[in-house]
N, CA and C of each residue as an Amber inpcrd file, in Angstrom:
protein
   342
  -3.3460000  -7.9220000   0.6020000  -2.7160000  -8.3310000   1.8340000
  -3.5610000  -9.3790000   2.5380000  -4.4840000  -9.2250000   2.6160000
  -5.6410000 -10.0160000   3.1540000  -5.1570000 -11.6030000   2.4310000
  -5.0740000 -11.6660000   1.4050000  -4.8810000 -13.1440000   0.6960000
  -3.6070000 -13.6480000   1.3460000  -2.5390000 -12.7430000   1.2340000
  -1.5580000 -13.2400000   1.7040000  -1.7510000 -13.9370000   3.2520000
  -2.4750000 -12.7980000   3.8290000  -2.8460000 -13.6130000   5.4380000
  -3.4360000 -14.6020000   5.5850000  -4.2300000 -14.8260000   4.7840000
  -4.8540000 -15.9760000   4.3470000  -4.3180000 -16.9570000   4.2140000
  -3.4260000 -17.2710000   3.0600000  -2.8490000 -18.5490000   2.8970000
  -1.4990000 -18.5170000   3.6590000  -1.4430000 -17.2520000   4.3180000
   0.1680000 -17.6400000   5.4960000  -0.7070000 -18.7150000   6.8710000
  -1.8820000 -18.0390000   7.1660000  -2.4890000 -19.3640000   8.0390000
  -2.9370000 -20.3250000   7.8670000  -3.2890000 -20.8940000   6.4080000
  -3.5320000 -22.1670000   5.8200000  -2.6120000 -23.0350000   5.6160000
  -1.1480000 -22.1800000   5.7180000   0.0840000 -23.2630000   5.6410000
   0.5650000 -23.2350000   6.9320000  -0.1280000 -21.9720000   8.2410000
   0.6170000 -22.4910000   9.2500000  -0.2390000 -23.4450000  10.1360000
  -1.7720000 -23.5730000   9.4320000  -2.3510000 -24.9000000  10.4130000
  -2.1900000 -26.2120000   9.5370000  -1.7510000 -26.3380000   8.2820000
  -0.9040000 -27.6360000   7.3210000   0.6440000 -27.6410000   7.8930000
   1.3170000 -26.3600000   8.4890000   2.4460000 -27.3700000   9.1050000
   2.5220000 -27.2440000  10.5880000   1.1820000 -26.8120000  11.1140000
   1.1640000 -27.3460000  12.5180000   0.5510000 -28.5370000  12.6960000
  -0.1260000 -29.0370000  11.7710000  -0.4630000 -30.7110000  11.6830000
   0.4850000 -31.3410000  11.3820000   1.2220000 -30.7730000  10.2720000
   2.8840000 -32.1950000   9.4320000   3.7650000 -32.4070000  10.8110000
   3.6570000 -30.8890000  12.1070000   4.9930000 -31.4920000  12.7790000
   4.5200000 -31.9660000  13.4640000   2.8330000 -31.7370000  14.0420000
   2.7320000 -33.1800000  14.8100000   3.1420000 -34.5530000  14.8930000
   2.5490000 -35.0430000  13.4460000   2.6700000 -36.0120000  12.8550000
   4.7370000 -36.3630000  12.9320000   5.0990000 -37.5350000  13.2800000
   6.1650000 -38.2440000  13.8650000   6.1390000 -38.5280000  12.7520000
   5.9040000 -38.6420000  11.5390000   6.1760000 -39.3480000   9.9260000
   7.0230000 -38.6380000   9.6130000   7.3050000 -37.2990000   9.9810000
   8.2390000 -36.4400000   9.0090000   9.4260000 -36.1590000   9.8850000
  10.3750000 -36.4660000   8.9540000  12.0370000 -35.7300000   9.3970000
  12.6010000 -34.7130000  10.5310000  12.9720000 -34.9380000  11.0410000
  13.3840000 -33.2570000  11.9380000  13.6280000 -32.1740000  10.7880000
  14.3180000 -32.7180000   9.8240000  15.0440000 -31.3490000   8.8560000
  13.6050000 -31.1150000   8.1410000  12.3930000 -31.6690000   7.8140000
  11.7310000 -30.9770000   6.9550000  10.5180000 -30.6330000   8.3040000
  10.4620000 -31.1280000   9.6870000   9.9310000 -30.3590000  10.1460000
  10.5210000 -28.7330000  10.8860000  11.5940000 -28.8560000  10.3960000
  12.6980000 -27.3030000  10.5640000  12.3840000 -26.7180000   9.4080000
  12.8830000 -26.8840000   8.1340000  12.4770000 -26.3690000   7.4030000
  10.9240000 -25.4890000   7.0290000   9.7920000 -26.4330000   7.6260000
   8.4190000 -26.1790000   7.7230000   7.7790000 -24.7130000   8.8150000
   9.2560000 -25.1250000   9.7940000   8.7500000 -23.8010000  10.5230000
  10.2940000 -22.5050000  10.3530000  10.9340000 -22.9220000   9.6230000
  11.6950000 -21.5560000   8.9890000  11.1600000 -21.0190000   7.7560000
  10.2530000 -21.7520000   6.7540000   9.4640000 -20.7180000   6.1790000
   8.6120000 -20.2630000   6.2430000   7.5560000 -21.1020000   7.2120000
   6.5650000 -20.2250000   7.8850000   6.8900000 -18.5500000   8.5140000
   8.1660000 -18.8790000   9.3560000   8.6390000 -17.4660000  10.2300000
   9.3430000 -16.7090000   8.7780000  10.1040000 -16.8430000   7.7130000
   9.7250000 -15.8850000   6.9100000   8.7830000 -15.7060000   6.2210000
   8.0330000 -16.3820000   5.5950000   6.8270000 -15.7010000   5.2480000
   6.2550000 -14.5880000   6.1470000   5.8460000 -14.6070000   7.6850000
   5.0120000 -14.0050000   8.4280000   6.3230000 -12.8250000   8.5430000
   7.8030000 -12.6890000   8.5850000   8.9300000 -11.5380000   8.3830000
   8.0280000 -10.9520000   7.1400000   8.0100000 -11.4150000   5.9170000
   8.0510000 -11.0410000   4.7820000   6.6900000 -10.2320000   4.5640000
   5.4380000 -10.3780000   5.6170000   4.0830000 -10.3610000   5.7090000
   4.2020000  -8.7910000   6.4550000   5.2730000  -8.7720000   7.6890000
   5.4950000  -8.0050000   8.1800000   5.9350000  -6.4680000   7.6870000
   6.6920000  -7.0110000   7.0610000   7.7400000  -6.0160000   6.3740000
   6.8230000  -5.4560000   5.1120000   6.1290000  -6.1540000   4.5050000
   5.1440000  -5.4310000   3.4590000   3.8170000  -4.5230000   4.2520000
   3.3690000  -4.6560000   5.1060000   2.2800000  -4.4180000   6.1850000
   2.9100000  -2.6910000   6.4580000   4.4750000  -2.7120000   6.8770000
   5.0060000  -2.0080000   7.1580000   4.8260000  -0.5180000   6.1970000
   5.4680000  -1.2950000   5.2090000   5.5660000  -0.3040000   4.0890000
   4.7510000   0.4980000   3.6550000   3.7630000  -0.4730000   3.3630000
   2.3280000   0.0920000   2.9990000   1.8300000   0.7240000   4.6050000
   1.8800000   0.4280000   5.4390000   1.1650000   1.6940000   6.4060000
   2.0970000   2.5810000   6.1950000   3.3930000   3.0270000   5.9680000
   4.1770000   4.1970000   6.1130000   3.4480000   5.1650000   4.4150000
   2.9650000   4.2250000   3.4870000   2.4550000   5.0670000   2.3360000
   1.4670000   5.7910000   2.5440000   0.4770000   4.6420000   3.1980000
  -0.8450000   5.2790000   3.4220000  -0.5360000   6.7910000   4.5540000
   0.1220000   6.7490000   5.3830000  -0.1310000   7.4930000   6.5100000
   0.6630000   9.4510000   5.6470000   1.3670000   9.2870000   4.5420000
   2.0330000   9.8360000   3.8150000   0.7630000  10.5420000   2.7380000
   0.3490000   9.5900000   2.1890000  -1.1340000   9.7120000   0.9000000
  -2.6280000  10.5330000   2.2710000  -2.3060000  10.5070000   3.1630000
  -3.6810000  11.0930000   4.2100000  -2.7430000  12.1670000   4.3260000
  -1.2490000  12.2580000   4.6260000  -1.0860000  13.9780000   4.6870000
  -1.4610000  15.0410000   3.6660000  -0.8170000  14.0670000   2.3760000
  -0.8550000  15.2170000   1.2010000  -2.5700000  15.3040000   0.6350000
  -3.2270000  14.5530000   1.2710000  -4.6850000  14.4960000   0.8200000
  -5.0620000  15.6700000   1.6100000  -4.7340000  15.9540000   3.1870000
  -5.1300000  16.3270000   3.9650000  -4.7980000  17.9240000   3.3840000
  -3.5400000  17.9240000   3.5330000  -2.5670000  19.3420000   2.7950000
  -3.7350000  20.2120000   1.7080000  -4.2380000  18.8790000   0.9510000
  -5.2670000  19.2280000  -1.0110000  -6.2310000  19.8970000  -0.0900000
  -7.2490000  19.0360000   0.6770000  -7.8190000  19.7070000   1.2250000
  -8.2420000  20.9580000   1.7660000  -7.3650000  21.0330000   2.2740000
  -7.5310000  22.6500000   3.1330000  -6.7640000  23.8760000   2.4090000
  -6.4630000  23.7110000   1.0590000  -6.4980000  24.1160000   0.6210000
  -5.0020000  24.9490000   0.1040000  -4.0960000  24.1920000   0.4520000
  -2.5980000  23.8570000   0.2110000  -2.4170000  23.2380000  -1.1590000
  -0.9080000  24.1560000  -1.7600000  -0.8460000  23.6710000  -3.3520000
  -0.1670000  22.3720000  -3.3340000   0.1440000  21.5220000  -3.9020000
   0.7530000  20.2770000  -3.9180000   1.9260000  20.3940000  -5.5100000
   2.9740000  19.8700000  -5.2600000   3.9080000  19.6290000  -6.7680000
   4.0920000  18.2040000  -6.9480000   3.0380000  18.0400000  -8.2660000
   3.1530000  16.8780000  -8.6350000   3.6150000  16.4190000 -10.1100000
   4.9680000  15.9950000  -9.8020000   5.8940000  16.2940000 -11.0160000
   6.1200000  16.6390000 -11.8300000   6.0590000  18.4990000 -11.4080000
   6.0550000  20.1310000 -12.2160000   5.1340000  20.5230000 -11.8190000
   3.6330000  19.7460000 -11.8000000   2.3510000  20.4800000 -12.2610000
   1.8200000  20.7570000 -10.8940000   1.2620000  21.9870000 -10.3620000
   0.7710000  22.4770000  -9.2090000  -0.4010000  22.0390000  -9.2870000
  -0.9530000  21.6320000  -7.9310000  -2.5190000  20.8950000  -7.8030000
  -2.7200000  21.4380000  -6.4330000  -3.8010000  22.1670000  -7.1870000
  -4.8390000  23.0120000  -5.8460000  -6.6430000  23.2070000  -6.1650000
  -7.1850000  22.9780000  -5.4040000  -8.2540000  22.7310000  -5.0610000
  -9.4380000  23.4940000  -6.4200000  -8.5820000  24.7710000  -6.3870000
  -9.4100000  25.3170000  -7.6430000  -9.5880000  24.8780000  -8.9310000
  -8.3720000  24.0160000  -9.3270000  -8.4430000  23.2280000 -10.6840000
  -8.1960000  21.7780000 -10.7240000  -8.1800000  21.4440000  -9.5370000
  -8.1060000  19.3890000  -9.4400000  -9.2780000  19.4520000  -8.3560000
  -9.8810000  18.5310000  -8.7130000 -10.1480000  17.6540000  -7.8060000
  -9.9600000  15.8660000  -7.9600000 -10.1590000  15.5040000  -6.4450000
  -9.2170000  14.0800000  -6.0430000 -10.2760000  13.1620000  -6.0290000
 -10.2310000  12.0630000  -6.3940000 -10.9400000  10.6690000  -7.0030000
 -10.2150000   9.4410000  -5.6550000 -11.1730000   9.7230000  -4.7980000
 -10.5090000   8.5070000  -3.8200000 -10.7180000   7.2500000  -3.9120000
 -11.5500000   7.1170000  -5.2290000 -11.2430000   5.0210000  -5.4890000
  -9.8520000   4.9710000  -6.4470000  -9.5640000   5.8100000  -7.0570000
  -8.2140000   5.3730000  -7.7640000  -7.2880000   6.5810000  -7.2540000
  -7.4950000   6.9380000  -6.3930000  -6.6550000   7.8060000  -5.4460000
  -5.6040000   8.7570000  -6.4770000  -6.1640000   9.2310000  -7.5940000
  -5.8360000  10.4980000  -8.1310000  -6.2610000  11.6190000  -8.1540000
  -5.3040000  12.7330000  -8.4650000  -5.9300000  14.1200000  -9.1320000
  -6.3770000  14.1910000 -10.3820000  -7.6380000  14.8330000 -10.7450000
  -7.8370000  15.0660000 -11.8640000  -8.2140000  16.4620000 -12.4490000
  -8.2030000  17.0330000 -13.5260000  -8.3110000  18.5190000 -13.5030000
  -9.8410000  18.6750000 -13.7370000 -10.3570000  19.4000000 -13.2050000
 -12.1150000  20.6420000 -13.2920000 -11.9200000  20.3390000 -14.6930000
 -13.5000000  20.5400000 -15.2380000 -13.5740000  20.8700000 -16.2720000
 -13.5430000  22.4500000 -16.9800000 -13.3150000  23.1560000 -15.8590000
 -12.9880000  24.4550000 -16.2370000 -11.2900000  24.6280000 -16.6270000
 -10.7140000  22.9980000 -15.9390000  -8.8010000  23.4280000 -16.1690000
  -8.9440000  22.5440000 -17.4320000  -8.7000000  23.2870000 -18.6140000
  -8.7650000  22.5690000 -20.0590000  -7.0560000  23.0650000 -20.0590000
  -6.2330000  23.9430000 -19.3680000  -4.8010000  23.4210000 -19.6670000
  -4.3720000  22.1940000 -19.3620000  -4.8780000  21.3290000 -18.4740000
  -4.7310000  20.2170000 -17.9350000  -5.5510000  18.9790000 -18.2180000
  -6.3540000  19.2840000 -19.2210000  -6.9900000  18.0450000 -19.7960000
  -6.4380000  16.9190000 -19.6900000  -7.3920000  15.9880000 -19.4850000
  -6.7720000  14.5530000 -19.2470000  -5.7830000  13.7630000 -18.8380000
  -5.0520000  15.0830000 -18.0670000  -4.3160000  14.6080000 -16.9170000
  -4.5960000  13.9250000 -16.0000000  -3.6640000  12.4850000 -15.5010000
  -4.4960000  11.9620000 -14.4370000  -2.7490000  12.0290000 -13.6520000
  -2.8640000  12.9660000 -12.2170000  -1.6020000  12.3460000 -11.3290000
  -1.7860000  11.7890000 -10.0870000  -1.4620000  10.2470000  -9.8540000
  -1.4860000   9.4950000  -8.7240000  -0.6670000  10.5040000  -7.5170000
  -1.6860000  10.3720000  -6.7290000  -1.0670000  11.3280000  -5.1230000
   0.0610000  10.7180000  -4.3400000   0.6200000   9.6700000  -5.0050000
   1.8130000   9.0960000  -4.8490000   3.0760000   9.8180000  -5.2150000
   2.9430000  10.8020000  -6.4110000   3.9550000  11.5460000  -6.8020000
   3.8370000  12.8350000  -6.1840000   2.8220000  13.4790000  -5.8210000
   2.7260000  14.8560000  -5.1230000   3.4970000  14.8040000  -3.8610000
   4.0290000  16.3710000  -3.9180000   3.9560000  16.6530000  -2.4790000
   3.8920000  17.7130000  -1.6020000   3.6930000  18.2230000  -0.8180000
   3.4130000  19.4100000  -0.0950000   4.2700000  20.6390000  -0.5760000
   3.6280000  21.5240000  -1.0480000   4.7890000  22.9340000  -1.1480000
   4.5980000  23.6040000  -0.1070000   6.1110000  23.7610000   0.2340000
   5.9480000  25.1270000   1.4670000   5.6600000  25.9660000   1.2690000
C-alpha cells in the first residue's frame, strides 16, 4: 500500500505541475485530474478492505489466544496443538500434534466457534 501512496503522489505533484502549465488542453488537463481522483477512490477503497481484514485476523487471533477453539476448514485449532506464526500469520501444529503434521492454515480461513 505504501507504494501505491507513493506513486499516487508522484503523479499528483506531475499533474499539479502539467495543469499549471497553459501548454496543455482543458480535456487532458480534466482528464489528469479525473484519474488522479480515481486512483486516490481506488486507494481508498483498498485501505478499506484491508482494515476491515485486519481488524477480523486480531479477533480470531485474540479468540486463539485466550484460549477459544477456532474452525479452520474442518480442522479445530486450539492452543494445545497449534501454535500461531505472526510473520506469515498462520497456524501451525506442536510437535506433539503429529495428526496434523505439516499442516499450515492461514487465519484467514478460521473462525470463532461458539
Amino acid at each position: 500500500m505504501q507504494i501505491i501512496l507513493f506513486l499516487f503522489f508522484i503523479f499528483a505533484i506531475i499533474g499539479l505541475f502539467a495543469i499549471k502549465k497553459e501548454e496543455l488542453p482543458l480535456k487532458t488537463k480534466i482528464a489528469l485530474l479525473v484519474t488522479l481522483f480515481v486512483l486516490l477512490a481506488a486507494a481508498g477503497v483498498y485501505e478499506l478492505s484491508k482494515s476491515a481484514n485486519t481488524s477480523q485476523n486480531r479477533e480470531t487471533l485474540n479468540a486463539f489466544l485466550q484460549g477459544k477453539t477456532l474452525d479452520c476448514g474442518g480442522v479445530s485449532v486450539h492452543t494445545q496443538a497449534f501454535d500461531y506464526i505472526s510473520g506469515t500469520q498462520v497456524f501451525m501444529p506442536k510437535r506433539s500434534n503429529t495428526q496434523h503434521k505439516g499442516l499450515v492454515l492461514e487465519i484467514t480461513t478460521c473462525k470463532i466457534r461458539p
